[in-house]
C-alpha positions in Angstrom: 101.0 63.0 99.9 103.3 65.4 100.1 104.9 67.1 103.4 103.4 69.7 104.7 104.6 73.2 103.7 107.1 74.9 106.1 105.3 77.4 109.1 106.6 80.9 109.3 107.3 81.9 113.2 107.0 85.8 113.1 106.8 88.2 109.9 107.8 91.5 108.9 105.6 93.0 106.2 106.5 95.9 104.0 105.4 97.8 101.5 107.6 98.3 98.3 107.9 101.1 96.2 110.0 100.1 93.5 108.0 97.3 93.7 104.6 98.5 94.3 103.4 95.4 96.0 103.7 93.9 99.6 107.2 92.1 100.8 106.2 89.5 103.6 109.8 88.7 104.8 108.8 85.7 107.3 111.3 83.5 109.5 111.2 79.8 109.8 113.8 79.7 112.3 116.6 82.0 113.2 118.5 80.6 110.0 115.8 80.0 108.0 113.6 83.0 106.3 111.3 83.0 103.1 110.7 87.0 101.3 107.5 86.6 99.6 105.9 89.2 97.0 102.4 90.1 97.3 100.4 92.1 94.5 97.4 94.4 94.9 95.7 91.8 92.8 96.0 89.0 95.3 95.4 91.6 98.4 92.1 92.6 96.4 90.8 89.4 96.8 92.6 88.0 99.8 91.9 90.9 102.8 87.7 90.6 102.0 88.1 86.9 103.2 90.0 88.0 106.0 87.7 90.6 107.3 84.9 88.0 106.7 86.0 85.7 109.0 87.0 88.1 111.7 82.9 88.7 110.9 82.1 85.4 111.2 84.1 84.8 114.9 82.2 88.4 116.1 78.7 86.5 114.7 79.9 83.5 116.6 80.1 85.4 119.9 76.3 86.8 119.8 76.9 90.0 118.1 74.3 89.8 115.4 73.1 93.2 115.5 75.0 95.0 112.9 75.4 98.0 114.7 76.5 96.3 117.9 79.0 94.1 115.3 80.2 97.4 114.1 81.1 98.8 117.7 82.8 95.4 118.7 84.8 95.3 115.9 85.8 99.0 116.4 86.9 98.0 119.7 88.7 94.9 119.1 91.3 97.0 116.4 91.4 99.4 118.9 92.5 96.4 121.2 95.0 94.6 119.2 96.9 97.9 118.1 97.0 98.9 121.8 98.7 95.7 121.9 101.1 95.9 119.0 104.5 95.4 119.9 107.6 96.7 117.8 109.6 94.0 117.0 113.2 93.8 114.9 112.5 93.0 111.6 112.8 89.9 109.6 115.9 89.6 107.6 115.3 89.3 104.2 116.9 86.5 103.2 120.0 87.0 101.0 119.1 89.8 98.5 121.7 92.6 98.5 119.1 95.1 98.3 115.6 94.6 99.9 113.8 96.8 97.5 115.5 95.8 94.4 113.2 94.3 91.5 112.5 90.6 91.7 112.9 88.4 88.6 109.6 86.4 87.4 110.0 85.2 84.2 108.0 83.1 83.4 109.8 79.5 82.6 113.1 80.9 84.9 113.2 78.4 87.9 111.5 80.2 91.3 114.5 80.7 94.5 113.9 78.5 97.3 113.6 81.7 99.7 112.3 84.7 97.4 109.4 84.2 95.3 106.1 86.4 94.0 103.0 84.9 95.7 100.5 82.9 93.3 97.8 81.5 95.5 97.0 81.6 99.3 95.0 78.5 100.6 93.0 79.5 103.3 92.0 77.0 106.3 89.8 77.9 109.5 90.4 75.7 112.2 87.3 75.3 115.0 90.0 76.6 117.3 89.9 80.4 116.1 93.3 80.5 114.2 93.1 81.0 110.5 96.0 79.4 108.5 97.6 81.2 105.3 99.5 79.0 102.9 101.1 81.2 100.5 102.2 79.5 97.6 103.9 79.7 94.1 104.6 77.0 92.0 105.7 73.9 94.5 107.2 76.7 96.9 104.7 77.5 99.5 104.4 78.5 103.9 101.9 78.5 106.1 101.2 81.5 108.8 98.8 80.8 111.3 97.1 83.6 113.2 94.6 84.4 115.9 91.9 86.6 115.6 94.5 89.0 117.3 97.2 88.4 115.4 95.0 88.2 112.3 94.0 92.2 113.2 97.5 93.4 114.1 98.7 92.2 110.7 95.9 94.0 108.9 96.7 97.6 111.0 100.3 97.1 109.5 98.6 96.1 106.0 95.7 99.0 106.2 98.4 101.6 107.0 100.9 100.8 104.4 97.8 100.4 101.8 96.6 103.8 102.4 100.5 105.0 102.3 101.0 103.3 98.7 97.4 105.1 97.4 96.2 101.8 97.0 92.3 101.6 96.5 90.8 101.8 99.8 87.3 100.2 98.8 88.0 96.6 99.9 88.3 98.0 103.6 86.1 99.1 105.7 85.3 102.0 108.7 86.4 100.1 111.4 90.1 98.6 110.1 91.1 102.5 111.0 92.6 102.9 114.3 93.3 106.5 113.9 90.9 108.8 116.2 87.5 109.9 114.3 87.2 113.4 114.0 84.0 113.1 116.1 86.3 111.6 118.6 88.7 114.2 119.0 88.6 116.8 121.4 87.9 120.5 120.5 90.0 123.0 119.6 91.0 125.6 122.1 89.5 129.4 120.5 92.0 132.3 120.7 
C-alpha cells in the first residue's frame, strides 16, 4: 500500500483567465505548497456532489421538509460567509507568473508541485468532514473540510464561477449570499 497522499493546511482558490479554469494554490507547510488546475469539466461534476452532501448532513439533522431544507440552507451560507475571514494568499509555488499557461502534454512528465487535476476521490467520514483527494497521475493531496469550511469554499467558488460566465445550472438558489431583491429595502421616491 502506498503512503497516504500529502494534506493541504489552508488554500487559496482563483480563478484564471488566461487559463479559464480554477487555480487551487494549497500549502502543506510553510515551505511546502502544491498549485493545482481545475477545469469546468471536473467542477461540472464535482460541486453537485458537494452540494449533495451538505444535503444529506441538513437531512441528517431533521430537516426533511424541502421548504424548511431550503431555509436552513439559506441560512447556513449566510452563516459561513458572515464568517469568512480574509486571509494572505497561498504562494504559488515557483512559477514566475501565476497566470501563465501550464504545460500538459500528454507523455511530458507532471511537476511535483503544479499539475492539472485528473480525478478527485471523495470520502465522508461519520464525523461531518468531507475529504478531497485531488489527483493526477501518481501526484495527488487531500483537503478535508467541515460542513463550514466546505460552504466558505463554495462562496469563493460560486462567485468567481459567475465572474468567469461559467454555466450557472449546476448551482442552486441558496449557494447566493448576495441580498434577494425581495430582501432589499425600498427605494426612497423623490
Amino acid at each position: 500500500m502506498s503512503a497516504p497522499f500529502p494534506k493541504l493546511t489552508r488554500v487559496t482558490s482563483v480563478y484564471s483567465d488566461a487559463e479559464d479554469r480554477f487555480r487551487v494554490t494549497g500549502e502543506i507547510s510553510p515551505e511546502d505548497t502544491r498549485c493545482l488546475w481545475l477545469t469546468q469539466r471536473l467542477l461540472m461534476r464535482l460541486v453537485p456532489h458537494l452540494l449533495e452532501w451538505l444535503g444529506e448532513i441538513g437531512r441528517a439533522e431533521g430537516k426533511d421538509d424541502l421548504g424548511q431544507a431550503e431555509v436552513m440552507q439559506d441560512f447556513a451560507q449566510q452563516a459561513a460567509k458572515a464568517r469568512l475571514e480574509p486571509q494572505t494568499a497561498v504562494p504559488v509555488p515557483s512559477m514566475p507568473d501565476p497566470n501563465a499557461p501550464i504545460q500538459t502534454t500528454p507523455g511530458e512528465p507532471v511537476p511535483e508541485t503544479i499539475w492539472l487535476v485528473h480525478e478527485v476521490d471523495i470520502t465522508k467520514s461519520t464525523n461531518g468532514v468531507i475529504t478531497l483527494t485531488f489527483k493526477h497521475g501518481g501526484n495527488g493531496v487531500q483537503l478535508a473540510m467541515a460542513p463550514i469550511e466546505l460552504r466558505q469554499w463554495l462562496i469563493i467558488l460560486h462567485s468567481q464561477w459567475l465572474q468567469a460566465g461559467w454555466p450557472a445550472s449546476v448551482w442552486p438558489e441558496w449557494i447566493d449570499t448576495a441580498p434577494k431583491a425581495s430582501e432589499q429595502p425600498p427605494a426612497g421616491l423623490h
